[in-house]
mmCIF file as Biopython writes it, N, C-alpha, C and O atoms, coordinates in Angstrom:
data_model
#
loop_
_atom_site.group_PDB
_atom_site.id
_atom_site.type_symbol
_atom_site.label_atom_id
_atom_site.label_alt_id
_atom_site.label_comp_id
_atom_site.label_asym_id
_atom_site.label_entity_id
_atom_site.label_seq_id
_atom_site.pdbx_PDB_ins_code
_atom_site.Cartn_x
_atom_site.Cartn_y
_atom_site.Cartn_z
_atom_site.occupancy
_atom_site.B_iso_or_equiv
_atom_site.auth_seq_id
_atom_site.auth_asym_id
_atom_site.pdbx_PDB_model_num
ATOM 1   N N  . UNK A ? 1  ? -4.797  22.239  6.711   1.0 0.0 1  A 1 
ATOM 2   C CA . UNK A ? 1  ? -4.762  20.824  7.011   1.0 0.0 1  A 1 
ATOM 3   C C  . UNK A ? 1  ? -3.922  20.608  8.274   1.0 0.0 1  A 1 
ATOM 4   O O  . UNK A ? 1  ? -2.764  21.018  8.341   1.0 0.0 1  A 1 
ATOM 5   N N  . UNK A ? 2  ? -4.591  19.889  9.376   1.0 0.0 2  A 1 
ATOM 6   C CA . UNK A ? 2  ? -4.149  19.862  10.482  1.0 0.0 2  A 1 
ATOM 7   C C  . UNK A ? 2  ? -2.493  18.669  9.975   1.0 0.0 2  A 1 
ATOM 8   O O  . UNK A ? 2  ? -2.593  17.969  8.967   1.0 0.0 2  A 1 
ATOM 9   N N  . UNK A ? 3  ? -1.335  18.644  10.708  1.0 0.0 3  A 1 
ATOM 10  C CA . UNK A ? 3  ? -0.445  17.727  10.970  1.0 0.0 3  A 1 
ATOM 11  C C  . UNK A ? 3  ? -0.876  15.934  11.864  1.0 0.0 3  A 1 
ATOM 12  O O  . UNK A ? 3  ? -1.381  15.570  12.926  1.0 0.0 3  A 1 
ATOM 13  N N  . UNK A ? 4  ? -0.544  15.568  11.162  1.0 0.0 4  A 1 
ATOM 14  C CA . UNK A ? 4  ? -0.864  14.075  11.758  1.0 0.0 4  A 1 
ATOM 15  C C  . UNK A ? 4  ? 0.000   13.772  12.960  1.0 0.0 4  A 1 
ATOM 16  O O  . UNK A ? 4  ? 1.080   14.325  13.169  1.0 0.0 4  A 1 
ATOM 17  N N  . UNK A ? 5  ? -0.464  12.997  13.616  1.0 0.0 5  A 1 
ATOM 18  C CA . UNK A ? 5  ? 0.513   12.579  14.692  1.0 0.0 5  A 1 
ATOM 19  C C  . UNK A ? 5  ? 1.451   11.625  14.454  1.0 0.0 5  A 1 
ATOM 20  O O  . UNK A ? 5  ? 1.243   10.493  14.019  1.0 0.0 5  A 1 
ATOM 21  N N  . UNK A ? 6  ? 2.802   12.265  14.840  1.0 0.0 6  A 1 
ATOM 22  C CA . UNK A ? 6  ? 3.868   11.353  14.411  1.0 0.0 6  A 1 
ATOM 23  C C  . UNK A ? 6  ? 3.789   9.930   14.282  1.0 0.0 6  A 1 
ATOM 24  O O  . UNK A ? 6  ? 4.740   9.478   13.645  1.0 0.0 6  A 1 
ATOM 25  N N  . UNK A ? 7  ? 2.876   8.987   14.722  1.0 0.0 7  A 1 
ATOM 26  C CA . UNK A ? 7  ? 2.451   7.359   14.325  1.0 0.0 7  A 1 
ATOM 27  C C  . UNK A ? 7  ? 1.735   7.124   13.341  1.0 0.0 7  A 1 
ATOM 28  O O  . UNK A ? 7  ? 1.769   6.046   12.748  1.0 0.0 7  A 1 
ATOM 29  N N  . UNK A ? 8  ? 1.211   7.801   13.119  1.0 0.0 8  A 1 
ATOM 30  C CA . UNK A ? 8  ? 0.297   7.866   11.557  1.0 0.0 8  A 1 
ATOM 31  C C  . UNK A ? 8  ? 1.325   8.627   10.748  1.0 0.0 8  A 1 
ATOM 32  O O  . UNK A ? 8  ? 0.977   8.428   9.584   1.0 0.0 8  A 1 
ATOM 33  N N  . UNK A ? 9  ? 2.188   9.239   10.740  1.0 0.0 9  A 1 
ATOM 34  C CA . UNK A ? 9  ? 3.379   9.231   9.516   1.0 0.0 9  A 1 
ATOM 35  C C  . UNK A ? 9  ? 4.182   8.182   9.460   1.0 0.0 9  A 1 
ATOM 36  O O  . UNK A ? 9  ? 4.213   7.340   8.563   1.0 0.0 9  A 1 
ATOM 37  N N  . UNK A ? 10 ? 4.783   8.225   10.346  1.0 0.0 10 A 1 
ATOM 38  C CA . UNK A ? 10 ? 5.521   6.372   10.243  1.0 0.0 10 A 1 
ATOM 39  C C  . UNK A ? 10 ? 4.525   5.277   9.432   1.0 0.0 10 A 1 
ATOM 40  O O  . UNK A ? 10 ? 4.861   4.876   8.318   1.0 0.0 10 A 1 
ATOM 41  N N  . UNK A ? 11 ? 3.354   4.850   10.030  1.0 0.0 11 A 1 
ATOM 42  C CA . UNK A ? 11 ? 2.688   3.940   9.665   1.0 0.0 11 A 1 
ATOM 43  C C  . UNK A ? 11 ? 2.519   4.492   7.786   1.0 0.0 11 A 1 
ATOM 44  O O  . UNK A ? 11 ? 2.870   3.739   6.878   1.0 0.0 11 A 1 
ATOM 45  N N  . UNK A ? 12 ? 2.073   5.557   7.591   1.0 0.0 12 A 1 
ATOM 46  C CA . UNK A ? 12 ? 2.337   6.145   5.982   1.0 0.0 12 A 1 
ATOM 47  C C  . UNK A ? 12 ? 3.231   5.696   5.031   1.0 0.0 12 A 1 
ATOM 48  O O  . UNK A ? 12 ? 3.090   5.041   3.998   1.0 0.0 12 A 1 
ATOM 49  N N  . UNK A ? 13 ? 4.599   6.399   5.844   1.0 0.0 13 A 1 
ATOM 50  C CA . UNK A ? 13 ? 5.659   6.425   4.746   1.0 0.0 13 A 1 
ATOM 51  C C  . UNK A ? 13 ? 5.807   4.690   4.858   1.0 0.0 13 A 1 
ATOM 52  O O  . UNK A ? 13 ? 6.186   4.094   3.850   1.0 0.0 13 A 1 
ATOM 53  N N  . UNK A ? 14 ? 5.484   3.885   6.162   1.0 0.0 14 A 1 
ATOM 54  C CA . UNK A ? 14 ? 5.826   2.607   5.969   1.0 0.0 14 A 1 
ATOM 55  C C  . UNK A ? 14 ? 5.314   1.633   5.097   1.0 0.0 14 A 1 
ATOM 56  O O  . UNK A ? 14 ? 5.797   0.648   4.538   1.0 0.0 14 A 1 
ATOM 57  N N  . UNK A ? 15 ? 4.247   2.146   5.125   1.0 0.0 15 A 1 
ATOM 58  C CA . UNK A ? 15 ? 3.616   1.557   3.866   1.0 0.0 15 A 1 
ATOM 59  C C  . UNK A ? 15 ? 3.316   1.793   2.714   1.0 0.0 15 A 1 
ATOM 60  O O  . UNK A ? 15 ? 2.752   0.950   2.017   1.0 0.0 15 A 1 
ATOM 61  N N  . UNK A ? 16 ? 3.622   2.938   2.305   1.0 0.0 16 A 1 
ATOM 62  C CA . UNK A ? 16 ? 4.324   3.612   0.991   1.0 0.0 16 A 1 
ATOM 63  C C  . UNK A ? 16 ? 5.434   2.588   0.221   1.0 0.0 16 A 1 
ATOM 64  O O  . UNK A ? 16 ? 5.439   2.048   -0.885  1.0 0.0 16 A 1 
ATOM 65  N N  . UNK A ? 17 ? 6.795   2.600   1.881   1.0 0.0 17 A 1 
ATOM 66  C CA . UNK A ? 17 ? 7.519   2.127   1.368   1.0 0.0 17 A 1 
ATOM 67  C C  . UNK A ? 17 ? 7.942   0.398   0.619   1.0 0.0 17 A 1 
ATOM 68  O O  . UNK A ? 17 ? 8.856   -0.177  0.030   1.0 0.0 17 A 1 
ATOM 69  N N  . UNK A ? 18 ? 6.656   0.177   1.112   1.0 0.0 18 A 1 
ATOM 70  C CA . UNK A ? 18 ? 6.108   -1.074  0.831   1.0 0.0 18 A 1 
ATOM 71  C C  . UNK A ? 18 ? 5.635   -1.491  -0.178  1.0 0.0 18 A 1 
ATOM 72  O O  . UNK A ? 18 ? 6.077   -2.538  -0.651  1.0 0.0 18 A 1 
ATOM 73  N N  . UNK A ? 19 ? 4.604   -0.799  -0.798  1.0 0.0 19 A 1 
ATOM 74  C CA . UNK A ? 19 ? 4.387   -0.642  -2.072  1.0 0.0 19 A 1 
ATOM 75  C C  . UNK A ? 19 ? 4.903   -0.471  -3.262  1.0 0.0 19 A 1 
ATOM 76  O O  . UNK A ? 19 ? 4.553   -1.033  -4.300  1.0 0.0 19 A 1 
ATOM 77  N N  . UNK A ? 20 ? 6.009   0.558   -3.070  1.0 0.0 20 A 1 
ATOM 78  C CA . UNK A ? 20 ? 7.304   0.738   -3.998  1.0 0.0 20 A 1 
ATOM 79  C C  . UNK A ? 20 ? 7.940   -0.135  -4.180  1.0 0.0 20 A 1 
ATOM 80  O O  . UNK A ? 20 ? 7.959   -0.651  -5.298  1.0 0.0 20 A 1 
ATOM 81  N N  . UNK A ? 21 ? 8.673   -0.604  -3.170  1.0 0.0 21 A 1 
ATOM 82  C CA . UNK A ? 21 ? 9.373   -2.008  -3.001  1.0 0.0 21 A 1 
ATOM 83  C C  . UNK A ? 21 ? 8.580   -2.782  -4.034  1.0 0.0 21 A 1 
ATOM 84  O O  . UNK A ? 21 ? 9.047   -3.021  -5.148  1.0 0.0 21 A 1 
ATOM 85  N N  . UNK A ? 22 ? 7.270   -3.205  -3.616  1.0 0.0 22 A 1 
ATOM 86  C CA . UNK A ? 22 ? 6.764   -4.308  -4.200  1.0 0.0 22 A 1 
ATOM 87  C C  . UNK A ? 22 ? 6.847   -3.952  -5.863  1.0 0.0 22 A 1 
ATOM 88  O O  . UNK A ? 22 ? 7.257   -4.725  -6.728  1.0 0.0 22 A 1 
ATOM 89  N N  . UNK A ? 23 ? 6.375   -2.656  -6.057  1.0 0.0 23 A 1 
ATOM 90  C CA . UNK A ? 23 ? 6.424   -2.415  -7.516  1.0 0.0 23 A 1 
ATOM 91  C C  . UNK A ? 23 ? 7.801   -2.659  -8.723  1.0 0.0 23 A 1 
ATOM 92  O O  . UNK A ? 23 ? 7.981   -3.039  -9.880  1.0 0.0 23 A 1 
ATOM 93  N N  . UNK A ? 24 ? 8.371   -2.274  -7.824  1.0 0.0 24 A 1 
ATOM 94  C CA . UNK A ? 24 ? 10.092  -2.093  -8.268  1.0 0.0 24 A 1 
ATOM 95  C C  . UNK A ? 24 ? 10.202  -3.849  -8.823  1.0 0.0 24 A 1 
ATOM 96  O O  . UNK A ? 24 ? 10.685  -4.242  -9.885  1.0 0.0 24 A 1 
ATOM 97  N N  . UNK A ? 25 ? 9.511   -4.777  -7.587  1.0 0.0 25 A 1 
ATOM 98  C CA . UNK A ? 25 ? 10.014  -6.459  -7.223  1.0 0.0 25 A 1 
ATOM 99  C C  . UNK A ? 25 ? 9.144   -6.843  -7.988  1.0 0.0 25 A 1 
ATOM 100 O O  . UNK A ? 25 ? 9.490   -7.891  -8.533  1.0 0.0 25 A 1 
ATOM 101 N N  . UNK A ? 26 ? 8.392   -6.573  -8.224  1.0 0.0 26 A 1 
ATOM 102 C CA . UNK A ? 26 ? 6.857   -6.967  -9.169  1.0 0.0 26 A 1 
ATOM 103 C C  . UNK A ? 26 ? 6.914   -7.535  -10.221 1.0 0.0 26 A 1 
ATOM 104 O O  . UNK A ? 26 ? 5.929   -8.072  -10.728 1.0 0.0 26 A 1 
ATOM 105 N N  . UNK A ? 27 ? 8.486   -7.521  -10.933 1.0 0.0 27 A 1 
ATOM 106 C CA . UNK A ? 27 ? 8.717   -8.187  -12.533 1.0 0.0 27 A 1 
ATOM 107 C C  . UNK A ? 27 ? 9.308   -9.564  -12.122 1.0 0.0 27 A 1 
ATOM 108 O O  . UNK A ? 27 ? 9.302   -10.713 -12.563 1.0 0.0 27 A 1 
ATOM 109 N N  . UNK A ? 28 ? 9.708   -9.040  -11.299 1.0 0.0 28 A 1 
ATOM 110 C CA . UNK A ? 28 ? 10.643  -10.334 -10.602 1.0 0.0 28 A 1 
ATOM 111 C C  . UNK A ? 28 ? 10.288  -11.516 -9.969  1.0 0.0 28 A 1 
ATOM 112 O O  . UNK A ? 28 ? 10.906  -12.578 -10.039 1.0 0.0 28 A 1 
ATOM 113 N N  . UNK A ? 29 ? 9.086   -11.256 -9.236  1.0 0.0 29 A 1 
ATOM 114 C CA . UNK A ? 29 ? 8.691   -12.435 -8.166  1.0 0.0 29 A 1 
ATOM 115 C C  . UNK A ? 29 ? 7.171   -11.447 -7.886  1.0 0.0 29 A 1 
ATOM 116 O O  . UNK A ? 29 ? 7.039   -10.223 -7.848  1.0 0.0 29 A 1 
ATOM 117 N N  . UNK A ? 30 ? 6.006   -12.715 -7.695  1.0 0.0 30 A 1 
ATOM 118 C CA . UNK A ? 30 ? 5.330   -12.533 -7.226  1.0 0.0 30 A 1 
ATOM 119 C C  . UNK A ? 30 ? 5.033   -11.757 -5.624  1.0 0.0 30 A 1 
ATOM 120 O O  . UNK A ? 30 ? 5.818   -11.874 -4.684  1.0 0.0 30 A 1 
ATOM 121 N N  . UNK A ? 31 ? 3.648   -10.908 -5.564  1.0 0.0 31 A 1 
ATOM 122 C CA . UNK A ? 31 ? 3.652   -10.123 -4.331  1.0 0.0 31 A 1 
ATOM 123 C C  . UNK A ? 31 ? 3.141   -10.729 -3.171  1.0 0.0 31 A 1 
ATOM 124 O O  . UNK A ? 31 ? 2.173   -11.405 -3.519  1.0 0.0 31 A 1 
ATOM 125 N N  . UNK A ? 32 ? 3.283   -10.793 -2.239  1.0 0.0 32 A 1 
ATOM 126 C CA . UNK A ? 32 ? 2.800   -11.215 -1.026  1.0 0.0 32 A 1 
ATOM 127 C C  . UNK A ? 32 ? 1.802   -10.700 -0.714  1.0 0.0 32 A 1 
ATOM 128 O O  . UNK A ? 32 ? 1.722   -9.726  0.034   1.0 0.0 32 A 1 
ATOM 129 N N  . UNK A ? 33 ? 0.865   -11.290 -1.256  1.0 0.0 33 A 1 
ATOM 130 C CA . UNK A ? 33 ? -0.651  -10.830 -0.462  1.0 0.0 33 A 1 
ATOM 131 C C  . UNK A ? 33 ? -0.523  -10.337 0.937   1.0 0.0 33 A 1 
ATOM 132 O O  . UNK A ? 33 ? -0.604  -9.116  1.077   1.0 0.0 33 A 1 
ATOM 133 N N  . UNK A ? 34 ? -0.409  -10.785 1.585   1.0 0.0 34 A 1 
ATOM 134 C CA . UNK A ? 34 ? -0.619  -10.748 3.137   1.0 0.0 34 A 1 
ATOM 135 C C  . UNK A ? 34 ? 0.239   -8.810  3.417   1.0 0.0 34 A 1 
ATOM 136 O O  . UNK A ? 34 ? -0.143  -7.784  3.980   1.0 0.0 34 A 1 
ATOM 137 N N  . UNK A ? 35 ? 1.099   -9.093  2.886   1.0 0.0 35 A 1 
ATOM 138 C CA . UNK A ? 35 ? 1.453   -7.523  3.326   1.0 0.0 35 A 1 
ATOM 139 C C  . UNK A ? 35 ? 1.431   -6.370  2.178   1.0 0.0 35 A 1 
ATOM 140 O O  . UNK A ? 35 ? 1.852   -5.214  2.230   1.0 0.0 35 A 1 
ATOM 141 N N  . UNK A ? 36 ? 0.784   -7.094  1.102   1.0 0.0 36 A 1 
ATOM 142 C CA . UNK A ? 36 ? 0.843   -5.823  0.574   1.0 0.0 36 A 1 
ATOM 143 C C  . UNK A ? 36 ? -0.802  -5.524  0.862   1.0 0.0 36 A 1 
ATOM 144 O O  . UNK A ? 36 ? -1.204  -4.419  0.499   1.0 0.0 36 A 1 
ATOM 145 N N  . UNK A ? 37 ? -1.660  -6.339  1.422   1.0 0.0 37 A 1 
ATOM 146 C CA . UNK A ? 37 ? -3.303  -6.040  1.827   1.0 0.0 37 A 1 
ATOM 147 C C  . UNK A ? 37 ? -2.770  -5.142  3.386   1.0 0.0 37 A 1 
ATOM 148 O O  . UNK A ? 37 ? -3.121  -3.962  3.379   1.0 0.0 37 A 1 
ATOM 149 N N  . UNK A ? 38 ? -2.167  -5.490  4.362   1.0 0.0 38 A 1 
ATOM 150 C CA . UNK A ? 38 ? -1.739  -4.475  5.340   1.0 0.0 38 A 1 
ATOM 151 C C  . UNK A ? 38 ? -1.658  -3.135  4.939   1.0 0.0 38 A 1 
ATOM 152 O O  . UNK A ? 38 ? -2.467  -2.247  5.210   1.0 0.0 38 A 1 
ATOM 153 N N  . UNK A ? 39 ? -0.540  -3.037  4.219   1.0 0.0 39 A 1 
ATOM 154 C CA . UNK A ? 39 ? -0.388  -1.601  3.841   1.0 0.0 39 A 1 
ATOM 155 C C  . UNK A ? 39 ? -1.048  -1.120  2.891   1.0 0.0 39 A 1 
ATOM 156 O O  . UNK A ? 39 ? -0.740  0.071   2.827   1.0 0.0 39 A 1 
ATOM 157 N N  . UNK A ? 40 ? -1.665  -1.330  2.240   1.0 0.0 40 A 1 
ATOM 158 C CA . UNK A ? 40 ? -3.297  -1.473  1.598   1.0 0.0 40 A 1 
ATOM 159 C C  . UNK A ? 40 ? -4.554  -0.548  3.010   1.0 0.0 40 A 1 
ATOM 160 O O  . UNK A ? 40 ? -5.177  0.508   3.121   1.0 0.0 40 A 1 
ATOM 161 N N  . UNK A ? 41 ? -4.394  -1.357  3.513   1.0 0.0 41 A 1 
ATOM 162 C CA . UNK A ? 41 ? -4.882  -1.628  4.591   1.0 0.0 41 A 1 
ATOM 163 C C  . UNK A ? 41 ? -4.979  -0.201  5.575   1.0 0.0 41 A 1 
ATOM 164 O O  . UNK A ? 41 ? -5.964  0.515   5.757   1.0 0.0 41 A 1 
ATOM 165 N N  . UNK A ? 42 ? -4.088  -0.114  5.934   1.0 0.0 42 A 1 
ATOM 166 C CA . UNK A ? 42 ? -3.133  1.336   6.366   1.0 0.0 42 A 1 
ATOM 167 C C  . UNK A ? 42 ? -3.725  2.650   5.774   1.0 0.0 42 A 1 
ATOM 168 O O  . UNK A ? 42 ? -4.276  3.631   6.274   1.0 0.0 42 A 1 
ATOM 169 N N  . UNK A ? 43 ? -3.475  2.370   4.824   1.0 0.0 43 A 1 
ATOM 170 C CA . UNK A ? 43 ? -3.243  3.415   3.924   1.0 0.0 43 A 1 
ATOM 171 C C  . UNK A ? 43 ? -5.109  4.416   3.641   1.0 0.0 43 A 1 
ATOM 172 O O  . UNK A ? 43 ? -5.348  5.600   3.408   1.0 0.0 43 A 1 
ATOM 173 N N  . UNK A ? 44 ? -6.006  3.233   3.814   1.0 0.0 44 A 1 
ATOM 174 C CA . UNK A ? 44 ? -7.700  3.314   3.490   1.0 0.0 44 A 1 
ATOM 175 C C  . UNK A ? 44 ? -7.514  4.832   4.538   1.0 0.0 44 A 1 
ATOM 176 O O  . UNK A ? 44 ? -7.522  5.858   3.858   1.0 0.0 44 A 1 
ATOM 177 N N  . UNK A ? 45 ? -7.390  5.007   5.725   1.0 0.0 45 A 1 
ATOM 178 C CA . UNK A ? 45 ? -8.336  5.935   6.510   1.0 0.0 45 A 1 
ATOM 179 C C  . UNK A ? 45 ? -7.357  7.549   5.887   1.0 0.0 45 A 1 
ATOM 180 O O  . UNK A ? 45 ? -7.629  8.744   6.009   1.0 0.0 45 A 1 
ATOM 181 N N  . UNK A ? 46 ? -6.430  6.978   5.364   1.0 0.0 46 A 1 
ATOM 182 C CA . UNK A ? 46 ? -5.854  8.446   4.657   1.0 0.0 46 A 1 
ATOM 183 C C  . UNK A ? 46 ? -6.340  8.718   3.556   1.0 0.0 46 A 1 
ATOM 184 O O  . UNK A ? 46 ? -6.699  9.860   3.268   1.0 0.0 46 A 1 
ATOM 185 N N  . UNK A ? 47 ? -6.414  7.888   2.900   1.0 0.0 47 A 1 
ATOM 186 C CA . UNK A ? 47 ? -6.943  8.304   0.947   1.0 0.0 47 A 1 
ATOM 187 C C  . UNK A ? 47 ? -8.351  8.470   0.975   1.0 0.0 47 A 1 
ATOM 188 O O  . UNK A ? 47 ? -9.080  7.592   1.435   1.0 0.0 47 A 1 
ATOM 189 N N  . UNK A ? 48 ? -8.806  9.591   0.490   1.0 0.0 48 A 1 
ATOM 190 C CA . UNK A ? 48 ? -10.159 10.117  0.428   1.0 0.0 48 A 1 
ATOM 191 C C  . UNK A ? 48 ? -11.412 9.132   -0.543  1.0 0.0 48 A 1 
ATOM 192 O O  . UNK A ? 48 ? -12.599 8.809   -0.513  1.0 0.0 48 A 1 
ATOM 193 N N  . UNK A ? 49 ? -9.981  8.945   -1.480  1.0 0.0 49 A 1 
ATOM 194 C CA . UNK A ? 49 ? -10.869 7.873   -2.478  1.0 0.0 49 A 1 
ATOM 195 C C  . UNK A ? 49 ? -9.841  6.770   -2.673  1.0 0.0 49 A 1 
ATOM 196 O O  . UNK A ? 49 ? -8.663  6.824   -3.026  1.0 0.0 49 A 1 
ATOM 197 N N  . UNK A ? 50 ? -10.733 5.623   -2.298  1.0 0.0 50 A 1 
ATOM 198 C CA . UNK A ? 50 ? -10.262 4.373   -2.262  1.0 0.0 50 A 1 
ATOM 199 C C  . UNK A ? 50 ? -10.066 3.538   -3.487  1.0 0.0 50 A 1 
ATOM 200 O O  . UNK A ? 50 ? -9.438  2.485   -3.377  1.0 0.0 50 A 1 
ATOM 201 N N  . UNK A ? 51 ? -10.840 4.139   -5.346  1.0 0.0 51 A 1 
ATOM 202 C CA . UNK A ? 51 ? -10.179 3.230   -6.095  1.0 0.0 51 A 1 
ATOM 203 C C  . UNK A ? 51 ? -8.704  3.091   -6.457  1.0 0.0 51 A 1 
ATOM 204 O O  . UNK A ? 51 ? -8.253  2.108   -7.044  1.0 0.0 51 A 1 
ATOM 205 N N  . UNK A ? 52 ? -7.867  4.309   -6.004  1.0 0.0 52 A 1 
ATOM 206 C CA . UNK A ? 52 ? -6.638  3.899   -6.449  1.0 0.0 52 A 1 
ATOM 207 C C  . UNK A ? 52 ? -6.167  2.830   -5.590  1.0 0.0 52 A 1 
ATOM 208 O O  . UNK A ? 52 ? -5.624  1.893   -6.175  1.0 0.0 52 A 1 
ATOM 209 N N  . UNK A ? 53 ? -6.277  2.757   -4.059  1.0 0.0 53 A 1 
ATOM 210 C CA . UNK A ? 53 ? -5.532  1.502   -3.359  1.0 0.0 53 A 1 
ATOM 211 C C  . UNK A ? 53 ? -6.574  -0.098  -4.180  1.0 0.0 53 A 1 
ATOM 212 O O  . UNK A ? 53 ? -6.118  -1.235  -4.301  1.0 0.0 53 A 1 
ATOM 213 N N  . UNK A ? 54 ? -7.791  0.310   -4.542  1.0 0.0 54 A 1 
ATOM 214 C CA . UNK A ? 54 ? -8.416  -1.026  -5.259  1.0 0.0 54 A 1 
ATOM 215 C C  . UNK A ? 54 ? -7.794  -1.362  -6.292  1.0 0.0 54 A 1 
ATOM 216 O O  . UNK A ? 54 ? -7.619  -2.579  -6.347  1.0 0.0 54 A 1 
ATOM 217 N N  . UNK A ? 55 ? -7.248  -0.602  -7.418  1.0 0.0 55 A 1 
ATOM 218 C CA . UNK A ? 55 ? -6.517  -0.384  -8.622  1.0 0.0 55 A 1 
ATOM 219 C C  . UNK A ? 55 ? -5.506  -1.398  -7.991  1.0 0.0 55 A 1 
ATOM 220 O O  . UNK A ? 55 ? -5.659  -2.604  -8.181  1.0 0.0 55 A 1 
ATOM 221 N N  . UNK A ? 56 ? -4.422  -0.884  -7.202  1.0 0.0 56 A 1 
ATOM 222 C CA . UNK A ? 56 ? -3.118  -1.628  -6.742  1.0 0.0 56 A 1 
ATOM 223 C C  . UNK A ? 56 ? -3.516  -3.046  -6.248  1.0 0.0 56 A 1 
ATOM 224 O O  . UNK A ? 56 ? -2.857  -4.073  -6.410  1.0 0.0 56 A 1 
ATOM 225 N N  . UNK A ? 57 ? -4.421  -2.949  -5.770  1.0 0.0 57 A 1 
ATOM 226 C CA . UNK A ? 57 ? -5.003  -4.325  -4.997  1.0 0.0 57 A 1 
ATOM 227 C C  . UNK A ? 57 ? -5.334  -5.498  -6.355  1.0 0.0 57 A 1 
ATOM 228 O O  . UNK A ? 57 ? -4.911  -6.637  -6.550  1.0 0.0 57 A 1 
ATOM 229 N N  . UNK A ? 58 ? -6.156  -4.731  -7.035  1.0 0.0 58 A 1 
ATOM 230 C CA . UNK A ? 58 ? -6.270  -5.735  -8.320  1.0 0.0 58 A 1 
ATOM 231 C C  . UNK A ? 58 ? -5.132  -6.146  -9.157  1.0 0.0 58 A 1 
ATOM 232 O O  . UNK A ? 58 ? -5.108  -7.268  -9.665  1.0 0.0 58 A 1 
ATOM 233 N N  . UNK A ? 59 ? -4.010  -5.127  -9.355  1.0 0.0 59 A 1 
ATOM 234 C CA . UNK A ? 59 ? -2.612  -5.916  -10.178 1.0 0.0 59 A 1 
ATOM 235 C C  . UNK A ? 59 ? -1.809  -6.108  -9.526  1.0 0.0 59 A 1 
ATOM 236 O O  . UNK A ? 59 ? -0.717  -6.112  -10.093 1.0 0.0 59 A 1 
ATOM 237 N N  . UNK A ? 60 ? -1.792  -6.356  -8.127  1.0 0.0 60 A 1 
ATOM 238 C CA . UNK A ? 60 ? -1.010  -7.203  -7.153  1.0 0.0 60 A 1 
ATOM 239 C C  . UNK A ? 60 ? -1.660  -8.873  -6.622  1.0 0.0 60 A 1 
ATOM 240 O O  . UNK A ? 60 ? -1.071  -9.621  -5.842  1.0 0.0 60 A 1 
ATOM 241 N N  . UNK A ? 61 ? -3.056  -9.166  -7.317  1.0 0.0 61 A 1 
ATOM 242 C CA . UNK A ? 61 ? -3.560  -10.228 -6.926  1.0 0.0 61 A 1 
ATOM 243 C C  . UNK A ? 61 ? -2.423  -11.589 -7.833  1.0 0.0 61 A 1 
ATOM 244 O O  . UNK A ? 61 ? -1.908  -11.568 -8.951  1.0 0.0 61 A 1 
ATOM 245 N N  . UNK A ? 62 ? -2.402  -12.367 -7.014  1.0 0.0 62 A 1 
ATOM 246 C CA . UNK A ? 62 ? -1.609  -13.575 -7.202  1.0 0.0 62 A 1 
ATOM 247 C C  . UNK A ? 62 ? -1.740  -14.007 -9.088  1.0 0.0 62 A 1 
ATOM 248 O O  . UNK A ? 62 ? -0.828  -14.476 -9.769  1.0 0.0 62 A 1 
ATOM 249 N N  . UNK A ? 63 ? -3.013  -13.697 -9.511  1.0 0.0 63 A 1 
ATOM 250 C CA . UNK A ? 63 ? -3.223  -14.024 -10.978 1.0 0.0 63 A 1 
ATOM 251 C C  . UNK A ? 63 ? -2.786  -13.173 -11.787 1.0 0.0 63 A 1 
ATOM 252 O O  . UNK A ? 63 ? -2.932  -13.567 -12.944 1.0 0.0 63 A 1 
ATOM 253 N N  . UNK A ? 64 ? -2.356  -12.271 -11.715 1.0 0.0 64 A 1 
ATOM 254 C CA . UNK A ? 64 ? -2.167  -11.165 -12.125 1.0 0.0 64 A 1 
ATOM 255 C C  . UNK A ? 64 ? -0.399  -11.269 -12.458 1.0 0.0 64 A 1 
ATOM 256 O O  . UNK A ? 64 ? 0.203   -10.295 -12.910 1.0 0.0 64 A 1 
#
């Protein structure tokens, strides 16, 4: 497996770290659509299979 270029790891772990965050905050207060669909977002051209970011996408929706 080739190494990514150092901007596509940043952009990764950044939105990793985003997600966590949100999960951790998730009992607490509702998620911010807007950035947790970014790093959502981000994240598509790395993950081979996309239902797990759909999974997160569905129990981060505002009704939820």
């Amino acid at each position: 497996m080739a190494k990514l270029p150092r901007h596509q790891r940043v952009v990764i772990a950044l939105s990793l770290h985003i997600l966590r965050a949100d999960a951790t905050r998730s009992s607490e207060s509702r998620a911010d659509g807007v950035v947790i669909s970014l790093a959502l977002l981000c994240l598509v051209p790395q993950c081979p299979e996309r239902w797990p970011l759909d999974l997160y996408w569905n129990a981060a929706k505002p009704d939820n």
